[in-house]
C-alpha positions as CSV (number, residue, x, y, z in Angstrom):
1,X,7.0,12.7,-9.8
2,X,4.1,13.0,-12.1
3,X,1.0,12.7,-11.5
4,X,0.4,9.9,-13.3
5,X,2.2,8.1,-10.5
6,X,-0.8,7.9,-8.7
7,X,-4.8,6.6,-8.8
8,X,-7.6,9.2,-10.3
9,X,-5.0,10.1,-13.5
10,X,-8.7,11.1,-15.2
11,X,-7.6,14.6,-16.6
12,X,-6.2,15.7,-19.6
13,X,-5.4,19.2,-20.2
14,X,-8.1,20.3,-17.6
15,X,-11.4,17.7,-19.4
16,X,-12.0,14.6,-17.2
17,X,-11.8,11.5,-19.7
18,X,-14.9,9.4,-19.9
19,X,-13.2,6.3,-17.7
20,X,-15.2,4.3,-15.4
21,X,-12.1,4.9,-12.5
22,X,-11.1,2.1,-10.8
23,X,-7.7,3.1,-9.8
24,X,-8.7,5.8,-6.9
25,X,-10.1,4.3,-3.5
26,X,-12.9,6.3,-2.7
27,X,-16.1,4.8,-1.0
28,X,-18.3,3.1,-4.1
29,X,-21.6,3.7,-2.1
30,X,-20.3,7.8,-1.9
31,X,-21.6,10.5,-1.7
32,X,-24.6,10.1,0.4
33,X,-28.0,10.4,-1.3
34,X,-29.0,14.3,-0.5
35,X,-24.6,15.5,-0.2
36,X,-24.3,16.7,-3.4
37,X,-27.5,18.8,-3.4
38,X,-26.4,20.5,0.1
39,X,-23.0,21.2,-1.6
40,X,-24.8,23.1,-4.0
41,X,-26.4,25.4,-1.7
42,X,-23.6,25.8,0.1
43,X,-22.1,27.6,-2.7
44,X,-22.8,30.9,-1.5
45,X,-20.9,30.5,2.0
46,X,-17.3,30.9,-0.8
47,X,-18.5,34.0,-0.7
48,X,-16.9,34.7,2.4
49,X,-13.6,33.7,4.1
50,X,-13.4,29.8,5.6
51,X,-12.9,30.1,9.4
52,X,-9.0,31.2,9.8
53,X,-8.6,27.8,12.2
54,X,-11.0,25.7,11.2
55,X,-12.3,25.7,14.7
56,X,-15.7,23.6,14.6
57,X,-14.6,21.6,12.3
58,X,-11.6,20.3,14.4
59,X,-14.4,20.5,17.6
60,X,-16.4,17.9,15.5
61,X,-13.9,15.5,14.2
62,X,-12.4,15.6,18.3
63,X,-16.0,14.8,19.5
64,X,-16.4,12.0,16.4
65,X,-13.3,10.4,18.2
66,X,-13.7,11.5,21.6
67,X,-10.4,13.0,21.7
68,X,-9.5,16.8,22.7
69,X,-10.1,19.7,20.6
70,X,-6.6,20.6,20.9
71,X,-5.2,17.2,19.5
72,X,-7.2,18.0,16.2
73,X,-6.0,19.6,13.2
74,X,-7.7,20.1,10.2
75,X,-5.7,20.7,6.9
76,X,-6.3,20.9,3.1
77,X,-6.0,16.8,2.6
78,X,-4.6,14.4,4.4
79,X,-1.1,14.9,2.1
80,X,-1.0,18.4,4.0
81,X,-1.1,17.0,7.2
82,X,1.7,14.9,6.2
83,X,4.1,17.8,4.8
84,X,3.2,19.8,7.8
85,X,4.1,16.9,10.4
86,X,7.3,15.9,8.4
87,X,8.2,19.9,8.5
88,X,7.9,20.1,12.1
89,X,10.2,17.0,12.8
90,X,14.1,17.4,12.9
91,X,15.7,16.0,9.9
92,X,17.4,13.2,10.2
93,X,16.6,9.3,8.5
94,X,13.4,8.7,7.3
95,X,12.1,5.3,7.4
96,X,9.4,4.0,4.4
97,X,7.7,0.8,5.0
98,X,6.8,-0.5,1.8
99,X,5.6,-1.0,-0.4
100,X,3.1,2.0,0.4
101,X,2.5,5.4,-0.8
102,X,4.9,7.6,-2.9
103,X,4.3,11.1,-1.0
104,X,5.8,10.1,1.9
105,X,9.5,9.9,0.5
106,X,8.5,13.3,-1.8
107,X,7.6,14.8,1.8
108,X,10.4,13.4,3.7
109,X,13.4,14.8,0.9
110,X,11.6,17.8,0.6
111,X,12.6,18.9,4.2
112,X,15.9,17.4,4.5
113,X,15.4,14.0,5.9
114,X,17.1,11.1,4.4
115,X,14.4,8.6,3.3
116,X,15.3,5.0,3.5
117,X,13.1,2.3,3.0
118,X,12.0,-1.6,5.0
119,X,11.1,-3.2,1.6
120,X,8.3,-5.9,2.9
121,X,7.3,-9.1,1.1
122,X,4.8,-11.7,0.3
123,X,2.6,-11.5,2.2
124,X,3.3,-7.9,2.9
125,X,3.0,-8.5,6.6
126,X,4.1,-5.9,9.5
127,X,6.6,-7.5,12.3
128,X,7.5,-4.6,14.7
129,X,10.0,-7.3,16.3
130,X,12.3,-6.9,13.1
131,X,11.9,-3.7,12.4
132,X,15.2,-2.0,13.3
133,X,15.6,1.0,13.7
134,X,18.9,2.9,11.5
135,X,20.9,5.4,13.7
136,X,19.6,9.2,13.5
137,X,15.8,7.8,12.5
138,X,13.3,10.9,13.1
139,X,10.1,9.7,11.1
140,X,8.3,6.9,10.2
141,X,5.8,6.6,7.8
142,X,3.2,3.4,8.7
143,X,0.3,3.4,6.1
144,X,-2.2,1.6,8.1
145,X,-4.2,-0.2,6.4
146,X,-1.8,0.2,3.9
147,X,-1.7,1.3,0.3
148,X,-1.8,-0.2,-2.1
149,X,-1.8,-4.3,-0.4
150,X,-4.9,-3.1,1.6
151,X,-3.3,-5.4,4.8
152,X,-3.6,-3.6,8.4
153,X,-1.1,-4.0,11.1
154,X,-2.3,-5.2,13.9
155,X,-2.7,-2.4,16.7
156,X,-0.1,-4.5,18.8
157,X,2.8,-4.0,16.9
158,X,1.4,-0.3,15.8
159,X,2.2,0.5,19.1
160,X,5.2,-1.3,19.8
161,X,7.0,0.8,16.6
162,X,5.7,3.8,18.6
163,X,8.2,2.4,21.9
164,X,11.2,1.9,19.2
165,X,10.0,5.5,18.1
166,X,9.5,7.0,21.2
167,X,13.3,5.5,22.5
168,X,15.1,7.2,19.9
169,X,13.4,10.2,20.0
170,X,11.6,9.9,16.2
171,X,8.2,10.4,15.4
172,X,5.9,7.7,13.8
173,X,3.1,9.0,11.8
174,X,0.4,6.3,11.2
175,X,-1.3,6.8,8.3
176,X,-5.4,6.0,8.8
177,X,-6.2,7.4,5.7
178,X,-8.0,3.9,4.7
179,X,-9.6,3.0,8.4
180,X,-13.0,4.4,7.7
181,X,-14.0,1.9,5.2
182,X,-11.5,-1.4,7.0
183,X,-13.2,-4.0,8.9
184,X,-10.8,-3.7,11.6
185,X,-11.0,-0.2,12.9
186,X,-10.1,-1.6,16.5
187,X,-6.9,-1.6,15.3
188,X,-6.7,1.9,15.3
189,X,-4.3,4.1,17.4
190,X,-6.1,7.2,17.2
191,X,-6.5,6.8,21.1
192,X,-3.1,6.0,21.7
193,X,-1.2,9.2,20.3
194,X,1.4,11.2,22.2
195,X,4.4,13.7,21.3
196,X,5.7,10.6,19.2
197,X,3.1,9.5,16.9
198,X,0.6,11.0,15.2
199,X,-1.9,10.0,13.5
200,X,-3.9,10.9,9.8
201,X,-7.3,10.5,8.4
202,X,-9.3,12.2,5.6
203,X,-13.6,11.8,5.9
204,X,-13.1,12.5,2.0
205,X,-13.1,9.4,0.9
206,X,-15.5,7.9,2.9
207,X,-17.3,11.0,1.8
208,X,-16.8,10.8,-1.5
209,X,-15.5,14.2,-1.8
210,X,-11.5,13.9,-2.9
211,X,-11.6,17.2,-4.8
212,X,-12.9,19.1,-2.1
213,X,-9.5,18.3,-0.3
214,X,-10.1,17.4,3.6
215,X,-8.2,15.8,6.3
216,X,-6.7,15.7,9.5
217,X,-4.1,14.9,11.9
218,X,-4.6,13.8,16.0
219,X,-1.4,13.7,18.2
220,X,-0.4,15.5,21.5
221,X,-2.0,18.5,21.9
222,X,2.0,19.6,22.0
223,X,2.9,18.1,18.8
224,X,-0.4,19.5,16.9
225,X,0.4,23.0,18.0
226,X,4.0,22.6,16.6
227,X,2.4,21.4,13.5
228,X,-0.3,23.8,13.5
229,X,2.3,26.9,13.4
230,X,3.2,26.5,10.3
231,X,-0.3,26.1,8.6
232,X,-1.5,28.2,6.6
233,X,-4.6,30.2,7.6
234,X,-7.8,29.5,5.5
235,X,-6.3,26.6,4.6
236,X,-9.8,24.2,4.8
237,X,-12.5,25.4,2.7
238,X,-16.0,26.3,4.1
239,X,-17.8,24.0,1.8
240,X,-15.5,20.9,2.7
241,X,-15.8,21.8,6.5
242,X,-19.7,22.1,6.3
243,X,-19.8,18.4,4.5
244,X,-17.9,17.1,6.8
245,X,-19.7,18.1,10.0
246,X,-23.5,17.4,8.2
247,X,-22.8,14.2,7.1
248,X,-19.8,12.4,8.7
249,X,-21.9,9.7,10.5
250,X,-21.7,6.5,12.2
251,X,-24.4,5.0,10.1
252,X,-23.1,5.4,6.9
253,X,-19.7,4.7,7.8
254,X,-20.7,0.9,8.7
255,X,-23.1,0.7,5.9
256,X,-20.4,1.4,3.8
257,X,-18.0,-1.2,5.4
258,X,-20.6,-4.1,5.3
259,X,-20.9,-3.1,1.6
260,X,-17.3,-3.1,0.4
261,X,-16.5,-6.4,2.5
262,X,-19.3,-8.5,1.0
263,X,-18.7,-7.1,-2.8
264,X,-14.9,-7.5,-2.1
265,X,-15.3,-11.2,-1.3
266,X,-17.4,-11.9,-4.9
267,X,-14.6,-10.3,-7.1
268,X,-11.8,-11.7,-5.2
269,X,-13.9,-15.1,-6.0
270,X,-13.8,-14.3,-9.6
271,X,-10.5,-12.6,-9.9
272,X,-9.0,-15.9,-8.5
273,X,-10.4,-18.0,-11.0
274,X,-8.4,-15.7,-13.9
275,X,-5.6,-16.6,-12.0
276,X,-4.6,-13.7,-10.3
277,X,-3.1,-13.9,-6.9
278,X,-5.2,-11.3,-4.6
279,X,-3.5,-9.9,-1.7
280,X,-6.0,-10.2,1.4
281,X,-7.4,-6.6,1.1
282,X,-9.2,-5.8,4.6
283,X,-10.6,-2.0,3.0
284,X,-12.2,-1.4,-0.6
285,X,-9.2,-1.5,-2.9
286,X,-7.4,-5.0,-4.0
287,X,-3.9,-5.2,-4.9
288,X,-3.5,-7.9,-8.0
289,X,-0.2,-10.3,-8.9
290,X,-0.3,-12.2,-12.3
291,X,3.6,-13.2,-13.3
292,X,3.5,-12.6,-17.4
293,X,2.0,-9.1,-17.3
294,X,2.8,-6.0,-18.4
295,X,0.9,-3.7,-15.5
296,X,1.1,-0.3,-17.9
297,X,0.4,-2.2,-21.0
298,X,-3.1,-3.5,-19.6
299,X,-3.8,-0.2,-18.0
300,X,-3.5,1.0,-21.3
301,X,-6.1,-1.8,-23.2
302,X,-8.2,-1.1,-20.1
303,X,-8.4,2.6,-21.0
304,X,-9.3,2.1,-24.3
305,X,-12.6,-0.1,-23.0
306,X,-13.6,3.0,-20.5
307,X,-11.8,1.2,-17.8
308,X,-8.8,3.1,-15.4
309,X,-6.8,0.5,-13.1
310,X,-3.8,1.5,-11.0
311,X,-0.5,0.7,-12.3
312,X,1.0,-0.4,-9.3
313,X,4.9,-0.9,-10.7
314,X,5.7,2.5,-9.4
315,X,5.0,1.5,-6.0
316,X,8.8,0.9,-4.7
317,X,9.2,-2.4,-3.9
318,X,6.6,-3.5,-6.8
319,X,7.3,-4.4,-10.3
320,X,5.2,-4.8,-13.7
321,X,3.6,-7.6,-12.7
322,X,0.7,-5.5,-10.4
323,X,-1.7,-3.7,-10.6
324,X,-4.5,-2.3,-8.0
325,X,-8.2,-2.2,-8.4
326,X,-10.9,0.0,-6.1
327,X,-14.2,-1.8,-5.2
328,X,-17.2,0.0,-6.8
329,X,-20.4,-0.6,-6.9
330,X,-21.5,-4.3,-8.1
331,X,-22.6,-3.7,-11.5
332,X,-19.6,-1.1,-12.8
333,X,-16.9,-3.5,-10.8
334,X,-18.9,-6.7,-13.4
335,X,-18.2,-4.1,-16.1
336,X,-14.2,-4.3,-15.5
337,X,-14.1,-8.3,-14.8
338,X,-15.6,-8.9,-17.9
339,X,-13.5,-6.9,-19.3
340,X,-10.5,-9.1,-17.7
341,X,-12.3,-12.3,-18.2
342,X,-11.9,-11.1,-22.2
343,X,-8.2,-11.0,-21.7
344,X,-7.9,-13.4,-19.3
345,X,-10.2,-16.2,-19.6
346,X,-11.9,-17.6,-16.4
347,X,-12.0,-21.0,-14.4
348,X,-15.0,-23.0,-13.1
349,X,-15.2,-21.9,-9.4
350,X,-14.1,-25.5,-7.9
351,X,-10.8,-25.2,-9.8
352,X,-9.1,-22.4,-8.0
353,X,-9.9,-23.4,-4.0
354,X,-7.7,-23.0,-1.7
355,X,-6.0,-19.9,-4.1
356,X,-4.8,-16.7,-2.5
């Protein structure tokens, strides 16, 4: 898989291209006003060795959800915490639902299990009543809300995977990567973990912090200590950890959300009137449909404007004619539909109601 298979493709041969980066997912009003200039201070803690468990950190996040220490673990991103939990579960069949993120079939191969996928469709809606289950199943991978449609599942048929999980002895891990920034975070099952699911998060991107490389998974206190045998030590660094506990607040988070969900409806407003079909995003990234074209081909005439979009062919289940877009902040996300309406042209806004 290269790397290119993802959002944030900004570097080339170690110098950051000068792209205005719409394809990652990270919060647009990030990092708080005053993070940066604390990371920069914090420079001198590298001059030690992190904390071998990342004890306070985990103490913090467990107190953020009210949860127990013990069903915290901290890990170097949340795509650790997904390697470690598939490591720790007994290989068997792997279950994808997608479309949805690549590393969870790279994680589930890499230790054995046999990944298979549920292949979802317009409108890319979750129905735990039709999910079946194939014989030997010992993960699944649930991105909730999920990448790259940006739907949620509803917390009631969350859960009611976890009983098909739990009855055949698998594991559901329910990715919550996206949650901080969604308007439905009651919809969360952070609270509801056991031996059988667990669950992931990463405060980077609310954070705005994706290179420092910080996340997290809640379960069982059983399951975490499975999990957490086979981490490495030192794996979280000391200037991530400190970020995190200093300025991982309530506030922000729901200044943030209010933000993306009134500048998500004005560009779904204007990206309708191109004629795109927009997929009803409930977090701060938009996955696009227009039959006709060519997803890598615009990427490309995108980049050559200063613009980076997301590709979003190589999501399985996805062809050529998507692509995804991150929300940013109002004048840079004017910048890219402009740039769209050039290609694209653009309707009077009574033409396209009732378009979705």
């Amino acid at each position: 898989m290269s790397m290119a298979e993802h959002g944030a493709d900004v570097w080339r041969d170690g110098v950051r291209l000068p792209l205005l980066d719409f394809s990652s997912n990270v919060n647009p009003l990030a990092p708080p006003k005053g993070l940066l200039k604390e990371a920069h201070h914090l420079i001198r803690l590298a001059y030690d060795y992190p904390e071998p468990e990342s004890s306070s950190l985990q103490r913090f996040l467990a107190e953020y959800h009210d949860v127990q220490p013990a069903q915290v673990l901290a890990t170097n991103g949340a795509n650790e915490a997904i390697y470690l939990a598939t490591a720790k579960a007994p290989p068997g069949v792997a279950l994808i639902i997608a479309p949805t993120y690549s590393e969870y079939q790279r994680a589930a191969e890499g230790f054995g299990h046999k990944a298979t996928y549920v292949r979802l469709r317009h409108p890319f809606e979750l129905k735990a009543s039709r999910i079946i289950l194939p014989e030997h199943t010992s993960m699944i991978y649930l991105c909730n809300p999920n990448n790259p449609t940006g739907t949620i599942t509803p917390k009631a048929d969350v859960l009611a995977l976890h009983e098909k999980a739990k009855a055949m002895g698998a594991i559901l891990l329910v990715d919550e990567v996206h949650m901080d920034l969604a308007e439905n975070e009651e919809d969360s099952v952070i609270k509801e973990v056991d031996d059988h699911m667990i669950v992931i998060r990463s405060p980077a991107k609310l954070l705005g912090i994706p290179g420092l490389r910080v996340g997290y998974a809640v379960s069982s206190a059983n399951r975490i200590a499975s999990i957490a045998s086979i981490r490495p030590t030192w794996d979280v660094n000391v200037i991530a950890s400190e970020l995190v506990k200093h300025w991982m607040k309530r506030d922000y988070q729901e200044e943030s959300r209010h933000y993306v969900s009134k500048e998500r409806k004005r560009i779904v407003n204007r990206l309708l009137r191109m004629g795109f079909t927009v997929y009803p995003s409930k977090t701060n990234f938009l996955l696009l449909r227009k039959p006709g074209i060519n997803s890598a081909k615009l990427k490309m005439r995108l980049m050559e404007r200063g613009y980076l979009i997301r590709d979003a062919s190589s999501f399985e289940g996805l062809d050529h004619t998507y692509i995804r877009i991150g929300i940013m902040r109002a004048r840079q996300n004017d910048e890219l539909l402009n740039a769209l309406k050039a290609f694209f042209g653009e309707a009077k806004p009574h033409e396209t109601q009732g378009r979705s």
